[in-house]
FIKEMI-575321 format. One line per 2 residues: number of its first residue (from 1); their letters; for each residue z, x negated, y of C-alpha. Coordinates in steps of 0.5 Angstrom, whole numbers, plus 500, padded with zeros to 3 digits. Example, Ala and Ser with C-alpha at 12.3 -4.5 7.8 and 13.67 -1.06 7.14 Angstrom:
residues 2
1> AS> 516 475 491 | 514 473 498
This chain:
residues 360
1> XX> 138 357 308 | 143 354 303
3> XX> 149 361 306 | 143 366 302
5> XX> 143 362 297 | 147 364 290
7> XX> 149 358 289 | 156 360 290
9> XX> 159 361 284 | 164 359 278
11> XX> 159 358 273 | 157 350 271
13> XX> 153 348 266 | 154 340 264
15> XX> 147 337 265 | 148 329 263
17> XX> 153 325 260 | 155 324 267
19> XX> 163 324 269 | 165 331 272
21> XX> 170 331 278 | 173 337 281
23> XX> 174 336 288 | 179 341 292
25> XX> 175 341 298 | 179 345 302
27> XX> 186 341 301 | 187 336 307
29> XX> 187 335 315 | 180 334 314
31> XX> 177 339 310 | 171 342 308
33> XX> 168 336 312 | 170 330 310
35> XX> 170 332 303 | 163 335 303
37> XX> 161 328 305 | 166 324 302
39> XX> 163 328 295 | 156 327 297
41> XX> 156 320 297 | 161 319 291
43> XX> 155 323 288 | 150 318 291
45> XX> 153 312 288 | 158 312 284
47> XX> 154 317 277 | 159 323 278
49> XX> 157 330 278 | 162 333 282
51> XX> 165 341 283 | 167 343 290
53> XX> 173 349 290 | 174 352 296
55> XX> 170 358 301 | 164 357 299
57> XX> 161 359 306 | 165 355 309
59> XX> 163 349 304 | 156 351 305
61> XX> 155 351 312 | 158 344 311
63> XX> 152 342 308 | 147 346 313
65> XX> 151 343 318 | 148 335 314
67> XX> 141 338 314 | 141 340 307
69> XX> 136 346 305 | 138 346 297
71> XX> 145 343 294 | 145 336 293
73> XX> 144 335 285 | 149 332 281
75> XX> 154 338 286 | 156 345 285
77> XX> 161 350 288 | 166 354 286
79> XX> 168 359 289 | 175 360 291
81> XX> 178 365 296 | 185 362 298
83> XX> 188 355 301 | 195 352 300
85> XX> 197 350 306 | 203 345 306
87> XX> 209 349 310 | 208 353 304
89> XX> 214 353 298 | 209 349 292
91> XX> 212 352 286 | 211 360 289
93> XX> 204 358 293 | 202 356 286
95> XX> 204 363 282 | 202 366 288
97> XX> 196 364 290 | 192 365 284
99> XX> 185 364 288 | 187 358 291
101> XX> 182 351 291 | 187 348 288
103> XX> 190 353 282 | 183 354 281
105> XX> 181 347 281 | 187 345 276
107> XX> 185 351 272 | 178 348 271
109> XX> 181 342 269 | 186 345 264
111> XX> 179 349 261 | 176 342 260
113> XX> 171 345 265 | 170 338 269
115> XX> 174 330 267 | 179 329 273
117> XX> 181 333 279 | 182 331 286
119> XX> 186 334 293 | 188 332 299
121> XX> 192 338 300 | 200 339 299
123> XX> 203 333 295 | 208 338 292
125> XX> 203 344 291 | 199 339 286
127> XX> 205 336 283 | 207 343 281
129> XX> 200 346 279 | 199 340 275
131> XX> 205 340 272 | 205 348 271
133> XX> 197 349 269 | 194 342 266
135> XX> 201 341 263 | 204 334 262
137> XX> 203 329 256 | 208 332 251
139> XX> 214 328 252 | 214 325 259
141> XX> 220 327 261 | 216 327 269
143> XX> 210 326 272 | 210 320 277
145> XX> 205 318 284 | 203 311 282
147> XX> 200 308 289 | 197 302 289
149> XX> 199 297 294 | 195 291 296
151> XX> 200 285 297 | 199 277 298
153> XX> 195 276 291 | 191 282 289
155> XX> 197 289 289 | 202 292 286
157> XX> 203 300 282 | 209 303 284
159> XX> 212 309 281 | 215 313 282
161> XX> 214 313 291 | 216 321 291
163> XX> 215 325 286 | 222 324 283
165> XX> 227 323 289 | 233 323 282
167> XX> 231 319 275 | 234 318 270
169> XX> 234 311 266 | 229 315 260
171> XX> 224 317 266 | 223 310 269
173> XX> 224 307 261 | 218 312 262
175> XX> 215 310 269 | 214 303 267
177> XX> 211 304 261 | 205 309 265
179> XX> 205 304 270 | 204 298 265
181> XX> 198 302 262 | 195 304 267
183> XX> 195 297 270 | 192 295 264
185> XX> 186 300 262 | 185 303 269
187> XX> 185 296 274 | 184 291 268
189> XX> 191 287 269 | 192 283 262
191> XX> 198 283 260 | 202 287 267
193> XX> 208 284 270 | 213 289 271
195> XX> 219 289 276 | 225 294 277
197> XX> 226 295 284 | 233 293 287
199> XX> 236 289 292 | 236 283 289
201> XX> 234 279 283 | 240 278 279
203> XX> 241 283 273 | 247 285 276
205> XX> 245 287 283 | 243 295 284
207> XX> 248 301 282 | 248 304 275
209> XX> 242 307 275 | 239 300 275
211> XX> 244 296 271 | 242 303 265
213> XX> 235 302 267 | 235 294 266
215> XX> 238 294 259 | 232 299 256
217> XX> 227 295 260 | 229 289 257
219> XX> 229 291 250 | 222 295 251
221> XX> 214 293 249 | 213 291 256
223> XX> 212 284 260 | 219 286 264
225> XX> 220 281 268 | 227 283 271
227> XX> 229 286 278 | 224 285 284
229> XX> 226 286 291 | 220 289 295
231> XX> 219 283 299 | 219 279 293
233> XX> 213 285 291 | 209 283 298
235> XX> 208 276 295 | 205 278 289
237> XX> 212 277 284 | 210 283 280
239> XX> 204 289 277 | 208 294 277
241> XX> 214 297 280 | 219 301 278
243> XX> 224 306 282 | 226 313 283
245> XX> 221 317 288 | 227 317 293
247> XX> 227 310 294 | 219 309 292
249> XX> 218 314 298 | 222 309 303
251> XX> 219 303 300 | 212 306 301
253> XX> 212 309 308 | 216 302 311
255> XX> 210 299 308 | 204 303 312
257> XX> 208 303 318 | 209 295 318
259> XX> 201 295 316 | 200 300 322
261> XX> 204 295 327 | 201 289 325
263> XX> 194 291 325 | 196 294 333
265> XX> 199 287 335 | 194 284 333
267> XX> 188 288 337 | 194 288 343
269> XX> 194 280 342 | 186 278 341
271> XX> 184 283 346 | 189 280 351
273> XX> 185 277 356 | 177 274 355
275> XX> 179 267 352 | 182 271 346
277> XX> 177 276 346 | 171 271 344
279> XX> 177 268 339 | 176 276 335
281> XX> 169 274 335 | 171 268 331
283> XX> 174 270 327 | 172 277 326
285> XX> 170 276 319 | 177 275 317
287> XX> 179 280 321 | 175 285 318
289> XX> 177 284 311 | 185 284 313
291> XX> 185 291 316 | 180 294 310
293> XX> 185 291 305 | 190 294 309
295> XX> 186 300 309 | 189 306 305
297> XX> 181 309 304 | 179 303 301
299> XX> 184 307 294 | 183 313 296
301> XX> 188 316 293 | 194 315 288
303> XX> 195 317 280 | 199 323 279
305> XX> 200 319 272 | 205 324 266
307> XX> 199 329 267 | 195 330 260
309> XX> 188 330 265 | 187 325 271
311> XX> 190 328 277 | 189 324 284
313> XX> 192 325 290 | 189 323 296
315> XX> 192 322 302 | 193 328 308
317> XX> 188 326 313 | 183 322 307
319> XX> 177 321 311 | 169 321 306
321> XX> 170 314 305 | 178 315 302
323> XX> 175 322 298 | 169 318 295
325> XX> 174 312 293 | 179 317 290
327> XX> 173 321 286 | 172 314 283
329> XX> 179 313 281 | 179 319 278
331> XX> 173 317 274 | 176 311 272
333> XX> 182 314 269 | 178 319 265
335> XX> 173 313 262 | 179 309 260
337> XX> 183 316 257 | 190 314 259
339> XX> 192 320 258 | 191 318 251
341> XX> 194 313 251 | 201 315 255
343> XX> 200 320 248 | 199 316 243
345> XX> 206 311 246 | 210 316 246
347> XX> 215 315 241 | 215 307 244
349> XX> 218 311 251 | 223 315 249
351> XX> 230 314 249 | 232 314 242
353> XX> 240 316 243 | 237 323 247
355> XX> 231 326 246 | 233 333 248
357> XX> 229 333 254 | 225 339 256
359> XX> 217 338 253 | 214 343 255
């Protein structure tokens, strides 16, 4: 029986070569189920090692649940007593809980104990623990959530969509920059396109904060190609996009809740009546790849990019297909380094009229 086993534990010794990725396997709507099984599968094909923090009898009796007498090779538990929940205040959760899955887990990370971590917990609690235990890149003034967006062409990186509702013209000089790197080393865009959101094209549309941030994107290394407006971004005008966590917030959600109602409309459309049902079956091929395009799973999770390790965030009611993409995003961004590269720009991302920001 796996629960007699002594297979709970905080010690891991790396065996391969292989990627290790630290999994918060009590964080979501979903947990422990859905990221056990999202785990198991990354590990099956995708040449990860994977930890899973969290209850270990609680892990354990998920995998009895799946058949497995031994754990899976390639996965360990860690053991970690306490769960965040998402009513909780993040800063004083992350103090608080030490033996939290996700303090744990962002502690190993810190402690170089696995190559980069994944939760589907609280937003607010990741942002905090991250920022407070695996620390941001020294001088990014902030970290951002960096989404990627499918559009009409191949999709888009917007930062920030929340995890900064005021910037600064120097954060979003620096959000840019992120993204831009990110897009380039992480998804292989050549030479990314980058857009300022605004409710117009023409540089004097936007309030100061854009008309501020305008100026510094034009005369920074980037491939800035001026204001877009987010329908604009729908159609495949840029690779990056940036704004304030406020306004990238309000962006994405008008996003996902006008994917939702299309696929909705269409279900209602093509099974409406016999004729269109046989219609669906015609083109349910086409049909198919729209919704996985629109799928957020199909990502998985969105960059918490500022950090010096990869942090990935996973939606709330991620399911295993979104846990395995997001475990796959994370090791790419540790295969590339971008934190390395966020490390060795710096100096390119600052604001030289002030550079008395905090650096912790």
């Amino acid at each position: 029986m796996l629960l007699a086993m002594t297979g709970v534990t905080g010690k891991f010794e790396r065996n391969s070569k292989l990627m290790n990725i630290i999994v918060d396997a009590m964080g979501g709507d979903n947990a422990p189920d859905e990221i056990v099984i999202g785990s198991i599968n990354a590990v099956k094909e995708n040449d990860v090692e994977v930890k899973l923090v969290g209850r270990g009898e609680d892990i354990l009796r998920v995998f009895e649940r799946l058949g497995y007498k031994d754990l899976p090779s390639g996965i360990k538990i860690v053991n970690a007593t306490e769960v965040i929940d998402i009513e909780e205040d993040p800063a004083t959760s992350i103090r608080t809980k030490k033996d939290s899955s996700l303090t744990v887990g962002l502690t190993l990370l810190r402690d170089d104990r696995g190559d980069g971590f994944v939760s589907a917990g609280s937003t607010g609690a990741l942002l905090s623990g991250a920022t407070l235990i695996v620390k941001r890149v020294r001088g990014i003034r902030r970290a951002a959530l960096a989404p990627f967006i499918p559009n009409s062409e191949n999709g888009f990186i917007l930062i920030d969509c929340g995890a900064n509702a005021e910037c600064t013209p120097e954060y979003l000089l620096q959000f840019a920059y992120m993204g831009s790197f990110y897009a380039e080393d992480v998804l292989n865009i050549k030479s990314p396109r980058v857009g300022l959101l605004s409710n117009g094209s023409e540089s004097t549309k936007g309030t100061a904060l854009q008309h501020e941030t305008y100026e510094l994107l034009q005369n920074a290394e980037l491939n800035f190609i001026g204001n877009v407006e987010s329908k604009d971004a729908m159609k495949g005008a840029c690779d990056v996009i940036v704004c304030d966590g406020f306004s990238g917030n309000i962006f994405l959600k008008a996003i996902e809740g006008t994917a939702s109602l299309i696929l909705s409309e269409l279900k209602s459309v093509f099974y409406s009546n016999t004729l269109t049902k046989l219609s669906a079956l015609m083109v349910k091929k086409q049909l198919t790849g729209l919704k996985n395009k629109m799928n957020p799973d199909t990502v998985g999770g969105t960059a918490l990019l500022g950090i010096s390790k990869p942090v990935i965030k996973a939606h709330g009611s991620s399911n295993a297909k979104a846990i395995q993409n997001a475990i796959l995003q994370a090791k790419r961004a540790a295969e590339t380094n971008i934190a390395k590269r966020f490390a060795d720009n710096i100096e390119r991302m600052k604001v030289s009229i002030d550079k008395t920001a905090d650096e912790s």
